[in-house]
VEXTI-460380 format. One record per residue (C-alpha): x, y, z; residue in three letters; chain. Coordinates in Angstrom, 1 decimal, always signed. Layout:
N
@X X Y Y Z Z residuo ALA cadena A;
...
This chain:
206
@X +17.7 Y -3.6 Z -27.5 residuo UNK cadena A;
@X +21.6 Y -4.0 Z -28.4 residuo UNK cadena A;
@X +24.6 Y -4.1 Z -26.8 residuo UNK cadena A;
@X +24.4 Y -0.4 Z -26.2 residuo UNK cadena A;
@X +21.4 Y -0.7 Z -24.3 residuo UNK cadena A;
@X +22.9 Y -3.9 Z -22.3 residuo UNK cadena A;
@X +25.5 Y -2.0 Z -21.2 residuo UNK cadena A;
@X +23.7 Y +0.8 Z -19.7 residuo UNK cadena A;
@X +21.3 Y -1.8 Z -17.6 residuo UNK cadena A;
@X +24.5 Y -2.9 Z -16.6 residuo UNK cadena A;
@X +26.1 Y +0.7 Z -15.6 residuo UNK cadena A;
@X +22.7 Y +1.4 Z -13.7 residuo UNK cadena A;
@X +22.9 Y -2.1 Z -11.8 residuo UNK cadena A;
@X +26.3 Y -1.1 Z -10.7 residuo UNK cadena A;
@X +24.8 Y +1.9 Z -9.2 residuo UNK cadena A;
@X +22.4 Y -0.4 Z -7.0 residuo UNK cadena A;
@X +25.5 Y -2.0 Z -5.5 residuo UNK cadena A;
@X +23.9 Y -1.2 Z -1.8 residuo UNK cadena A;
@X +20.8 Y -2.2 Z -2.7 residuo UNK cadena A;
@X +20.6 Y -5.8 Z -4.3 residuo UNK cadena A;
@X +17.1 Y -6.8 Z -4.5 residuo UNK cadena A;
@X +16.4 Y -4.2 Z -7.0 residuo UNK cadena A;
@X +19.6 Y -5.4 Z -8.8 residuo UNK cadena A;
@X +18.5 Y -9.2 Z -8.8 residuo UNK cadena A;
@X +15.6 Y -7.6 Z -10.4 residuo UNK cadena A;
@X +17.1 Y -5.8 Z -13.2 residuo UNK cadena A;
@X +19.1 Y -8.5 Z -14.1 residuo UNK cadena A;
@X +16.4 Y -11.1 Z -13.9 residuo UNK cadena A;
@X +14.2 Y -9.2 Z -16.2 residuo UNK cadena A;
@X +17.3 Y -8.6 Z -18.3 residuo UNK cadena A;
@X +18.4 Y -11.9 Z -18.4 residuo UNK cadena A;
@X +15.0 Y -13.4 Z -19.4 residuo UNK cadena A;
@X +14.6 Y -11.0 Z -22.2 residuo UNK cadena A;
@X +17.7 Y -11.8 Z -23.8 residuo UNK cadena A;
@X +16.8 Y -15.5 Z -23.1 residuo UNK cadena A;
@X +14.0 Y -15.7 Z -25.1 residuo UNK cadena A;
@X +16.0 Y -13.7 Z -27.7 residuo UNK cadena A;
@X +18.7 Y -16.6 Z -27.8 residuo UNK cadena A;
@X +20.8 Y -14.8 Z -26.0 residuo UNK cadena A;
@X +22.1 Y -14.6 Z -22.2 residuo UNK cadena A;
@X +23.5 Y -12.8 Z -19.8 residuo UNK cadena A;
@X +26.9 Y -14.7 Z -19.8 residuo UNK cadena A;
@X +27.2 Y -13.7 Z -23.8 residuo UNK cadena A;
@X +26.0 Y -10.0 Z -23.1 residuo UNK cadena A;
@X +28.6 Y -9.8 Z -20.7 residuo UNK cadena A;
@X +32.2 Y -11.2 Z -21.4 residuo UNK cadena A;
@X +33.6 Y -9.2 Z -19.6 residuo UNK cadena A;
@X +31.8 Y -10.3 Z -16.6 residuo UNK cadena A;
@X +30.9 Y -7.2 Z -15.0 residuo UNK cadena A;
@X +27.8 Y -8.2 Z -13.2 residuo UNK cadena A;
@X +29.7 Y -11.2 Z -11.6 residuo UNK cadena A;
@X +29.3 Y -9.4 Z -8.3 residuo UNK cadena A;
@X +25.5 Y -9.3 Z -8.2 residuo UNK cadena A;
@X +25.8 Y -13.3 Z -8.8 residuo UNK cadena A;
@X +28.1 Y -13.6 Z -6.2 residuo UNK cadena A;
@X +25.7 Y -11.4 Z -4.2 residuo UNK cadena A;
@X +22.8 Y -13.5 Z -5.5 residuo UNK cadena A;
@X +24.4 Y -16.8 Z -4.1 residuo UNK cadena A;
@X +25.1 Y -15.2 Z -0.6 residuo UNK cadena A;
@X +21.5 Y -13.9 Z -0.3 residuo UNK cadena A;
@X +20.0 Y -16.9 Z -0.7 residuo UNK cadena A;
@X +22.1 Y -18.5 Z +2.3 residuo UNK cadena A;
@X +21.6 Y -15.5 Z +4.2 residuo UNK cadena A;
@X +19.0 Y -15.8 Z +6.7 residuo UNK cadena A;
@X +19.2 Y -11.9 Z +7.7 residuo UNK cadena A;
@X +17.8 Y -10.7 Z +4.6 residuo UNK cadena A;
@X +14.4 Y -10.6 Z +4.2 residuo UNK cadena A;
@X +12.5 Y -12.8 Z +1.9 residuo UNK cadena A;
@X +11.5 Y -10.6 Z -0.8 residuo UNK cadena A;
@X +15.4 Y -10.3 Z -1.3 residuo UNK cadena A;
@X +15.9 Y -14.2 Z -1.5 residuo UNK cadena A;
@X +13.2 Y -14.8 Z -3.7 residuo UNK cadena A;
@X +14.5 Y -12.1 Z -7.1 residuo UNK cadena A;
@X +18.4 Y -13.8 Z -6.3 residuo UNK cadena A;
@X +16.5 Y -16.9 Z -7.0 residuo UNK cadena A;
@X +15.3 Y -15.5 Z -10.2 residuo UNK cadena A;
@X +18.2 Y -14.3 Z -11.0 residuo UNK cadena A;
@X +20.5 Y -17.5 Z -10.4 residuo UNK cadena A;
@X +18.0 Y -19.4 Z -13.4 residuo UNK cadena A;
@X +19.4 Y -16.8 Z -15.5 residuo UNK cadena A;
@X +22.6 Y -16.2 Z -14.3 residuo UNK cadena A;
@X +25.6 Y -17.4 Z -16.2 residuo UNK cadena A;
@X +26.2 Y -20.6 Z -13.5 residuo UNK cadena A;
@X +25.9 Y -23.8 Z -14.4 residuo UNK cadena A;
@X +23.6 Y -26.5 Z -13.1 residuo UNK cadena A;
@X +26.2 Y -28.2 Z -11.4 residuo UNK cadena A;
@X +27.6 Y -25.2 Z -9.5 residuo UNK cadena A;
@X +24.3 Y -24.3 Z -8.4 residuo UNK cadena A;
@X +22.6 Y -27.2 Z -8.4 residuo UNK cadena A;
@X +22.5 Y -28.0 Z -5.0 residuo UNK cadena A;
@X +21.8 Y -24.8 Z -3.8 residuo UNK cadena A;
@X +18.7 Y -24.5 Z -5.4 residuo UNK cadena A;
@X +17.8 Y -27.8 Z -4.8 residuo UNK cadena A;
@X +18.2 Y -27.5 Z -0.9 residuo UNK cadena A;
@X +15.6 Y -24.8 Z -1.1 residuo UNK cadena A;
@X +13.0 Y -27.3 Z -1.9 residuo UNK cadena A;
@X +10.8 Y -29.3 Z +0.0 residuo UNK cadena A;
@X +12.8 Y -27.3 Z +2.8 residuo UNK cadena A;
@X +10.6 Y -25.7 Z +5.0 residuo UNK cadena A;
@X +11.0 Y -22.9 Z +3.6 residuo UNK cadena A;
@X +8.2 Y -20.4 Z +2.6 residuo UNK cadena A;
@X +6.4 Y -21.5 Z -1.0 residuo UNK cadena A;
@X +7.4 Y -18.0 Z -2.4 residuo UNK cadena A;
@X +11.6 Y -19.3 Z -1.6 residuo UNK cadena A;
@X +10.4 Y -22.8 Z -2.8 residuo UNK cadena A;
@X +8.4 Y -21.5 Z -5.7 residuo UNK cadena A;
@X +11.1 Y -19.6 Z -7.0 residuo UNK cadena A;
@X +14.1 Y -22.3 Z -7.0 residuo UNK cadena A;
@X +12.1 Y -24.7 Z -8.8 residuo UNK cadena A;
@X +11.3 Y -22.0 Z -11.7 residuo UNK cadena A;
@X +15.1 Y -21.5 Z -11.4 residuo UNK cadena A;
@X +15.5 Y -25.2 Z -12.0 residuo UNK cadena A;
@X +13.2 Y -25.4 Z -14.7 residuo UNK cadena A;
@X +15.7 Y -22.9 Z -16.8 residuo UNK cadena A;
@X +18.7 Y -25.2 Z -16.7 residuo UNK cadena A;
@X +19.2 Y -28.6 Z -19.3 residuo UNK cadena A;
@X +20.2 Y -31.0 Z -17.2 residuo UNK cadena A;
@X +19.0 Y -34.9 Z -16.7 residuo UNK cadena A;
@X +19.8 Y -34.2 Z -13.1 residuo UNK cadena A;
@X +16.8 Y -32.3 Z -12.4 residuo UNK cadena A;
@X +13.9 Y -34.4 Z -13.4 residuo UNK cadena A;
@X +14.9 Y -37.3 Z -10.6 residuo UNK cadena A;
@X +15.8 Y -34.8 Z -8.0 residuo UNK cadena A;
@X +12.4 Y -32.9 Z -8.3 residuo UNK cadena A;
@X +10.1 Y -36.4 Z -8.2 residuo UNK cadena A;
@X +11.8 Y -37.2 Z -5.3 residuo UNK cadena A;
@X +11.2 Y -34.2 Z -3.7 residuo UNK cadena A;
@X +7.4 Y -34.0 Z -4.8 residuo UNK cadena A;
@X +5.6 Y -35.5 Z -1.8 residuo UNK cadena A;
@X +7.4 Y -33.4 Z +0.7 residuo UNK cadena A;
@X +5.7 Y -30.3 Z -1.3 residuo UNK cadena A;
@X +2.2 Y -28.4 Z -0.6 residuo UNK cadena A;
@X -0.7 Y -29.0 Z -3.6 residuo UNK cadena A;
@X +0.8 Y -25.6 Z -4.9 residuo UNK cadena A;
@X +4.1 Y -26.3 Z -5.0 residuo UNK cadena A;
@X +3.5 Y -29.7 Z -6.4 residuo UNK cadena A;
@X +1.6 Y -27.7 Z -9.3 residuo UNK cadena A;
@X +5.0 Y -25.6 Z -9.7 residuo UNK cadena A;
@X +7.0 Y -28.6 Z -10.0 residuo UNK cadena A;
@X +4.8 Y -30.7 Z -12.6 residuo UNK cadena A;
@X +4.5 Y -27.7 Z -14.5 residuo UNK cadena A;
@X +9.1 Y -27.3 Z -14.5 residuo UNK cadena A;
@X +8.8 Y -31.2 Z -15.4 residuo UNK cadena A;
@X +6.7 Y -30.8 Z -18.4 residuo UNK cadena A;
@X +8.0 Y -27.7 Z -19.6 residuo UNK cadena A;
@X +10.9 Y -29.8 Z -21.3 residuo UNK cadena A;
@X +10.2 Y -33.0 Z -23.5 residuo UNK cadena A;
@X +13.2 Y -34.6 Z -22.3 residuo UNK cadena A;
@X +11.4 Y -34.8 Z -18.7 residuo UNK cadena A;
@X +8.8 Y -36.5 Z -19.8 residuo UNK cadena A;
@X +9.8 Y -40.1 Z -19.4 residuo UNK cadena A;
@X +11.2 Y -39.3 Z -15.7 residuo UNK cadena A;
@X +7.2 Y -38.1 Z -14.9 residuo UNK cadena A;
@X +6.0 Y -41.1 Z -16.1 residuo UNK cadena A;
@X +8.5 Y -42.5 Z -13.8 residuo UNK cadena A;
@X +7.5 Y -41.0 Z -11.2 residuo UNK cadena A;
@X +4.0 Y -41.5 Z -11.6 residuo UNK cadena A;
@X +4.4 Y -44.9 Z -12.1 residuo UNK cadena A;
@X +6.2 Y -45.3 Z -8.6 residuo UNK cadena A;
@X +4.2 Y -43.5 Z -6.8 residuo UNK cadena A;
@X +6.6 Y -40.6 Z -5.8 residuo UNK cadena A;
@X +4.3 Y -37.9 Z -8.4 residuo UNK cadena A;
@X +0.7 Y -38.0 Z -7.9 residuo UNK cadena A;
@X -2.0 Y -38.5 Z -10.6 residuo UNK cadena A;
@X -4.3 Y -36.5 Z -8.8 residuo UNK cadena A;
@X -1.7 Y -33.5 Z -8.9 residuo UNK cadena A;
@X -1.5 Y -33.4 Z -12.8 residuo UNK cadena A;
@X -4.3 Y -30.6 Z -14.4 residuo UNK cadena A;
@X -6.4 Y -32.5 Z -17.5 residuo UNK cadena A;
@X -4.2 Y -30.4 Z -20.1 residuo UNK cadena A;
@X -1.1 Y -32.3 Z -18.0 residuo UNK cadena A;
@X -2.8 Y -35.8 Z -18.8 residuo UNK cadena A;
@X -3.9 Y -35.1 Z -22.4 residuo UNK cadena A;
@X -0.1 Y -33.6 Z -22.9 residuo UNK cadena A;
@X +1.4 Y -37.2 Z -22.1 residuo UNK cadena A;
@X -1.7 Y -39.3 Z -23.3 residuo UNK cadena A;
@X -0.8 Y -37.7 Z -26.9 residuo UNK cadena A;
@X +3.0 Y -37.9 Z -26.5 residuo UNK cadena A;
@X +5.0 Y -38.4 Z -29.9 residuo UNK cadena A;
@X +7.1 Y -41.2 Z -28.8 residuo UNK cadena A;
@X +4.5 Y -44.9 Z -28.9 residuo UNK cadena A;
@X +6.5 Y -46.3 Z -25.8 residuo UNK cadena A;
@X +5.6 Y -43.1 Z -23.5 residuo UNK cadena A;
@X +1.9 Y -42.6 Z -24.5 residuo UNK cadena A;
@X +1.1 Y -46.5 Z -23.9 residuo UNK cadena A;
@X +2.7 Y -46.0 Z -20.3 residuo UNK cadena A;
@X +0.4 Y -43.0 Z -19.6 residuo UNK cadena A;
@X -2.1 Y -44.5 Z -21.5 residuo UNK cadena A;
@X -1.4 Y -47.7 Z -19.0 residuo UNK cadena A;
@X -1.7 Y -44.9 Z -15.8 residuo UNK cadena A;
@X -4.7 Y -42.8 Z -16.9 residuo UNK cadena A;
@X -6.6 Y -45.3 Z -19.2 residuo UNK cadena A;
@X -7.8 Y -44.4 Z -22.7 residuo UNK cadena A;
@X -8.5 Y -40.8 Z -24.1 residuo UNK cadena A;
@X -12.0 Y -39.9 Z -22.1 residuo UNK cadena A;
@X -15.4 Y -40.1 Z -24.0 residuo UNK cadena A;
@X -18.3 Y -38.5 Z -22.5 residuo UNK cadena A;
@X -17.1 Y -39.2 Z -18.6 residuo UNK cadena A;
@X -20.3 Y -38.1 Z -17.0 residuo UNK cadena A;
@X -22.3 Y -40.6 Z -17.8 residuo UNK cadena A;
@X -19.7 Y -43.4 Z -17.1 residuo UNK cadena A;
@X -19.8 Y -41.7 Z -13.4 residuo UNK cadena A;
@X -23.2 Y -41.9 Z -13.1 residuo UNK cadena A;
@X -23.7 Y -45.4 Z -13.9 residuo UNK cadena A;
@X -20.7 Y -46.7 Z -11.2 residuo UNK cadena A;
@X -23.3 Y -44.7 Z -8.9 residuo UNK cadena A;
């Protein structure tokens, strides 16, 4: 895809102007394509045309007339979005552990997950007991998805606000084995020693 192609996505999104959702989906899948090809939205587009449908993306997640389906692709599409973390922040921040529906919830914490900033680690530990089992899965899995997180789970772990019994065994072995000495003693400390054979050591504590 070059820019030619870009700019036709973008001349049918304009089309949609009525209709967001389908828009917030375009872009989405647009902006994670070009994401994953080192790209972005904000550098396919300097001449911000599409700065509309962010707009529009911003409202419709505050807007409690439109129906979920809606909320949940501007979600998507504010992790790709050319905003920052700190203008958006907060916004997807107060959708979790809000009461809102886990789809809503679900999808601000994958738009979290997208932006580099130290900010997010602390602000999703704390928010982790006020979360379903499933959400709670979500949200370990945005923590660990960057190294630089990693000390802030350990953290969290350690104090109680993330719970051992959330992480999957893949989660444990991931910061059991961690390159840095100082963090795989702490979860070493947490979750004891690489397992051997744990059956039998269960059967004889019966």
């Amino acid at each position: 895809g070059g820019a030619g192609d870009v700019g036709q996505v973008f001349s049918y999104v304009e089309l949609l102007q009525n209709d967001p959702q389908p828009a917030f989906t375009l872009l989405y899948l647009l902006g994670d394509g070009l994401h994953r090809t080192r790209s972005s939205l904000a550098l396919a587009d300097p001449g911000a045309r599409m700065q509309p449908f962010y707009v529009a993306a911003v409202n419709a997640v505050q807007s409690f007339t439109l129906l979920e389906p809606g909320r949940v692709e501007a979600l998507r599409l504010l992790g790709v979005s050319p905003y920052t973390f700190a203008s958006i922040g907060d916004l997807l921040l107060l959708q979790v552990a809000s009461g809102q529906s886990e789809a809503i919830q679900s999808a601000a914490l994958g738009a979290l997950g997208r932006f580099d900033d130290p900010r997010i680690a602390p602000a999703v530990t704390q928010r982790c007991r006020a979360l379903t089992p499933r959400l709670r899965s979500d949200a370990l899995t945005v923590l660990l998805a960057r190294s630089d997180r990693v000390a802030a789970v350990i953290a969290g772990l350690e104090s109680g606000l993330l719970l051992r019994a959330d992480l999957t065994f893949a989660q444990v072995s991931y910061l059991r084995t961690q390159r840095d000495p100082a963090i795989s003693a702490r979860a070493r400390q947490l979750f004891g020693p690489v397992p051997v054979r744990r059956p039998e050591v269960v059967k004889l504590f019966q």
